[in-house]
Every structure is written in C-alpha cells, then in structure tokens.
N, C-alpha and C positions, 0 to 999 in steps of 0.2 A: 781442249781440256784433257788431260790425261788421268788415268784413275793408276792409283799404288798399287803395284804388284805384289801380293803375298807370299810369302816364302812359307807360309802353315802348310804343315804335309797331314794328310788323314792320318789319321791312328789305323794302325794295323790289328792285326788280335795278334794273341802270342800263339806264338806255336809250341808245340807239346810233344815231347820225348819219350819212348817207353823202351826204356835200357834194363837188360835181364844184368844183373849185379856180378859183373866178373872179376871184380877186386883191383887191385895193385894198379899199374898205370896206364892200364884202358879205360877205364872208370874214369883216375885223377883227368886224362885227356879228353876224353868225351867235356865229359863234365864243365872243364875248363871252355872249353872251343863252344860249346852250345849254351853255355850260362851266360859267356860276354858277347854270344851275338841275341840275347834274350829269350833264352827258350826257357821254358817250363819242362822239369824233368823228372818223370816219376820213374822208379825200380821197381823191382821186381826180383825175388831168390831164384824164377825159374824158368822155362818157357811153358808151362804149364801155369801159371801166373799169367805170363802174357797172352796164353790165348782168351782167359776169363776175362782179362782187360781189354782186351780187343774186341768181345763181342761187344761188352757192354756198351764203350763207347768209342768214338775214331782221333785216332794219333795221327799229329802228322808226319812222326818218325818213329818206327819200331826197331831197334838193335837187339838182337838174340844172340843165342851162342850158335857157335859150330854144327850142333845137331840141332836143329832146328827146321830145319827141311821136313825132316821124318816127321816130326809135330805137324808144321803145315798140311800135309798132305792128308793125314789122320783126320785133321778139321776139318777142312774138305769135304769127307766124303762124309 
C-alpha cells in the first residue's frame, strides 16, 4: 500500500522591510523586487525613524541611507 505524497508546503511568515524613504528609483526598485517576492514594507522620512522602529520591534530587513553608520553607532552606545 502506498500513501499520496503531498505537495502542501507550510506557510512561512512574511517577512518585513524597514526602507528610510529616498524617493525616485530606489524606492520604485526596492519596492518592486521585495513586494513580488512578499514582503511587508514599512518607511520611514528618516534614520532617526528607523532607530525608534528598530527598537520597538525586529525587521527582517532594515535599508537606510548613506549616513547611517553615524546613527548606528550613536545607538550603540
């Protein structure tokens, strides 16, 4: 006797984006490439935004800007 093999995959969770808002076609890209593989994508105007959102609760991707270093380390300490 043989039993049917299922092709049912578990549910995953979604995963969740924290993008500081840099406009024009980083944004449309991001956006694009992480909405059709199902992500969840919150903004943010600043990285001073994103550090409040970070503490609060955890992302599984965080995208900043350029000075953004200077911020992390500030949190830090």
């Amino acid at each position: 006797m043989t039993t049917p093999c299922s092709s049912a995959v578990a549910p995953t969770a979604q995963k969740t984006a924290l993008l500081v808002a840099s406009g024009g076609d980083v944004d449309e890209l991001l956006t694009n490439v992480l909405a059709s593989d199902g992500w969840s994508i919150q903004r943010v105007v600043d990285n001073q935004h994103i550090l409040a959102l970070a503490r609060a609760k955890p992302f599984d991707l965080i995208v900043a800007d350029g000075i953004f270093l200077g911020f992390f380390r500030n949190w830090r300490n």
